[in-house]
N, C-alpha and C positions, 0 to 999 in steps of 0.2 A: 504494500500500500504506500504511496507516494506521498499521504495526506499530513499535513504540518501538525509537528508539535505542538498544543495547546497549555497555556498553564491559566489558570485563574488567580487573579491578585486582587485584595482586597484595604491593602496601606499597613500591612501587620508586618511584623518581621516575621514572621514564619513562610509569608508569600513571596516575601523578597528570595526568602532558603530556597523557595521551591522557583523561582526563578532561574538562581543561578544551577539548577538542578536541571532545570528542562531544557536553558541554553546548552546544558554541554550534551543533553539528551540530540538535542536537535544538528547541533555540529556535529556530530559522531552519525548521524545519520545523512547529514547531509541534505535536511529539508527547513524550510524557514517555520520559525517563531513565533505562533500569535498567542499575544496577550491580550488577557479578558479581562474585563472587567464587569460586571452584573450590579449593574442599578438598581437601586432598588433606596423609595424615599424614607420607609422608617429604619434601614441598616446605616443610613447615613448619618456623619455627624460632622458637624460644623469644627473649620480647626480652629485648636484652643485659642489664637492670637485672634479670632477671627472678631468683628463686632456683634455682640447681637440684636444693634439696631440696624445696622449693614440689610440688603439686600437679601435674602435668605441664598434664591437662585444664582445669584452672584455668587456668592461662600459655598455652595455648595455644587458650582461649575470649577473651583477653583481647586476644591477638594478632591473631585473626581481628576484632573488635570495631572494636579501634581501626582494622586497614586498612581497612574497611566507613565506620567514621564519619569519617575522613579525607577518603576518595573522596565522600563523600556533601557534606561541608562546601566541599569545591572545588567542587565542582560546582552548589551552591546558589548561590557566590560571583560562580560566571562567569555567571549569567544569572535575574537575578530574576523571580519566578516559572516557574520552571519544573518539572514534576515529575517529583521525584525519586523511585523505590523501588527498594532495593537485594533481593541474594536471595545469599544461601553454600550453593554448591550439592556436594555429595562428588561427586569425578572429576577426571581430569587436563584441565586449563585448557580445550586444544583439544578434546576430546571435548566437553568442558561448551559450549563457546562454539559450537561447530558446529550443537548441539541448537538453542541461544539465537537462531541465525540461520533458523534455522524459521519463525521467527513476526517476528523484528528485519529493519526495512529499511534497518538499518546494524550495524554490527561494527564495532569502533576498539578498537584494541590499542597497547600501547608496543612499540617494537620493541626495547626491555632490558626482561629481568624481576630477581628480586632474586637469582637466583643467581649465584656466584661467577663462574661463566662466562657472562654474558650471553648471548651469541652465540648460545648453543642455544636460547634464548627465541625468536626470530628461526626457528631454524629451525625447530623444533620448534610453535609455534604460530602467529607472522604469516603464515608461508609456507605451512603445512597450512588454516589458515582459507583462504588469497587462494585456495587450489587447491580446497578442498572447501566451503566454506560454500554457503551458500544464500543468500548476499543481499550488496550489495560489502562489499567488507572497507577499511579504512583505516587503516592502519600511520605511527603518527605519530612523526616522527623529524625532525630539522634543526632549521633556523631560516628560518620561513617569513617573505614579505617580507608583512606584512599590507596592503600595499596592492599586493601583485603580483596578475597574472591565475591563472585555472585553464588549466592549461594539458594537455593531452590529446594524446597519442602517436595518431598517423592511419595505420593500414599498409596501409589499402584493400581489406581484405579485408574480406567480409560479418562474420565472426568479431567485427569488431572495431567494427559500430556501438553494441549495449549501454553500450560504453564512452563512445562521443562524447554517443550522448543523456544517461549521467550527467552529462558533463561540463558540455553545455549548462543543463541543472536546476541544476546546483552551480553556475555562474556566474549564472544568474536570482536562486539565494537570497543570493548574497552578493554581488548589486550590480556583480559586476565584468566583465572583459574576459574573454573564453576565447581562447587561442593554441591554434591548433593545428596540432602540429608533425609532418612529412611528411618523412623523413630517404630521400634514394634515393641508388644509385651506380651506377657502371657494370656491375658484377659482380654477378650476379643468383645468388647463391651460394644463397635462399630460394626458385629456381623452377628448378623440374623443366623440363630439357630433354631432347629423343628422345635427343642423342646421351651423356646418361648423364654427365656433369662440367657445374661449375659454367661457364657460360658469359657471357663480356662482352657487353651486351645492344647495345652498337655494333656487334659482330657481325650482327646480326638485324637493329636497323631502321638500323645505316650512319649515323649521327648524334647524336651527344652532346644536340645540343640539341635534336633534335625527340625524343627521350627526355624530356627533361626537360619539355617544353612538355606529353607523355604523363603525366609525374607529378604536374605541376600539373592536371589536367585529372583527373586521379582523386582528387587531395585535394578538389577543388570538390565533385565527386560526391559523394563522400564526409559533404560536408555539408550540401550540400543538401535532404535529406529534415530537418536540424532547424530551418535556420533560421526556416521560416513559423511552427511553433512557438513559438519564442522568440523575437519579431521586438526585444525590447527587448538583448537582448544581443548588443554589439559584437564580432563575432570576428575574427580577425586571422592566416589562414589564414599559415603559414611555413613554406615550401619550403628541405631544407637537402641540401647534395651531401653528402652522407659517409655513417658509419657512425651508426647510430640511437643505440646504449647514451649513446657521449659526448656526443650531442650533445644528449639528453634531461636528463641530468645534469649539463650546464653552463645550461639554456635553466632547468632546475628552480630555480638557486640563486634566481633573480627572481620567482618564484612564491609565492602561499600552498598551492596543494595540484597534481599529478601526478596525472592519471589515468591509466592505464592496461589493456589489455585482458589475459585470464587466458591465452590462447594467441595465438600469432605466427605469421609464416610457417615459424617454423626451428625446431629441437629434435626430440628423440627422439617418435615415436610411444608415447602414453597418457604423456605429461608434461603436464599441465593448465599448469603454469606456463613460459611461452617464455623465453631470455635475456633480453630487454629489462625483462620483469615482475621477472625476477629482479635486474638489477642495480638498479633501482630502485629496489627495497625494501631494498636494500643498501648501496646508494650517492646516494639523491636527497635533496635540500639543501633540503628538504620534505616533507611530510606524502605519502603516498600513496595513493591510493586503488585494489584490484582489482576488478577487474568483469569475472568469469566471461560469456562467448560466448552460456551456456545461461541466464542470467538472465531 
């Protein structure tokens, strides 16, 4: 897909992060830049110098202005030559950015916007994009290691290739390693068995390790359809005994970006976003990327 990087800005520092995130997204790709902005008149707020007997539309043509030529000026900074066009579009963020991913083969959001309560920025638009968008979404958040790998959540389900062949392209454009991390345990709490409760899968094949030697044997699968693809990039399949969330989020802190797939084996029926996607975007010690099943 040919279609420009999109990032949404909002005058917060966290949108500025995801700025300079989606410039080097966009230079590495080789496609131009648009920055968004989503109008909208109660998210708006007059800036602090500003008068409040002043003109209202004035202060707050001025306020849109500067967040636009702010976002644009970072983003020129972080990658010469590359091009930039911004657009202030009326509509609530995520509705506007949703559209944006129509035609965008990226989304990059901060996952603070400028209101009082951040957190609902989060909910309200990284998590509604990573669940509805049309193209992956990338929620820029932590402190990535710039010389760590891309590293990609494997649950072995069909669901979840979308995500690995991003991952594999992300680690082509930025030169680096891809980890890809395969978390299994005994309790198979994510698969349906006849007798109706979660059941220890030592029950069923009698051995710890030839489970596990089963789990290694589905991360291989797993990757195998990208590697002939990619043959330049080194991957470094990791097999881990435990629960996925922690251990995605501790393997994250060494990383510049987390991949991730939009559904899991677990969670409620018509939840687009699984546990794992969700604590991620919550909690990883890096930048993240969703990547919807039906991409």
């Amino acid at each position: 897909m040919n279609g420009p990087v999109v990032v949404g800005v909002d005058g917060s520092a966290s949108a500025l992060a995801a700025v300079a995130a989606a410039a080097r997204a966009a230079s590495l790709r080789g496609v131009e830049l648009r920055v968004v902005h989503a109008f909208q008149w109660p998210a708006m707020h007059a800036p602090p110098d500003s008068s409040l007997l002043g003109p209202p539309t004035a202060a707050l043509h001025e306020t849109v202005e500067r967040i636009v030529a702010d976002a644009v000026e970072r983003a020129r900074s972080q990658a010469a030559g590359l091009r930039v066009e911004h657009a202030v579009i009326a509509g609530e963020a995520a509705t506007v950015l949703q559209t944006q991913s129509r035609t965008a083969q990226l989304i990059v959001v901060g996952h603070r916007g400028s209101e009082s309560l951040a957190e609902l920025l989060l909910g309200s638009t990284a998590v509604h994009l990573s669940a509805h968008g049309h193209c992956p979404v990338m929620v820029v958040r932590g402190r990535p290691d710039p010389a760590g790998p891309v590293l990609v959540a494997v649950d072995g389900s069909p669901r979840g290739q979308p995500a690995i062949a991003f991952a594999f392209a992300e680690a082509a454009l930025r030169g680096t390693d891809l980890v890809a991390l395969h978390a299994w345990s005994t309790w198979a709490d994510h698969r349906e068995h006849a007798l109706g409760r979660p059941v220890d899968l030592v029950e069923l094949v009698g051995d710890a390790d030839r489970l596990g030697q089963e789990e290694e044997r589905e991360l291989t699968e797993a990757l195998s359809a990208h590697r002939d693809q990619y043959p330049g990039v080194s991957v470094r399949p990791r097999l881990v005994r435990g629960r996925t969330r922690p251990a995605l989020i501790e393997a994250s802190a060494h990383a510049q970006l987390l991949v991730v797939g939009a559904r899991g084996h677990g969670g409620f029926t018509g939840l687009l976003l699984g546990s794992v996607s969700q604590a991620a975007l919550h909690h990883a010690h890096c930048p993240v990327t969703v990547v919807r099943s039906d991409l």
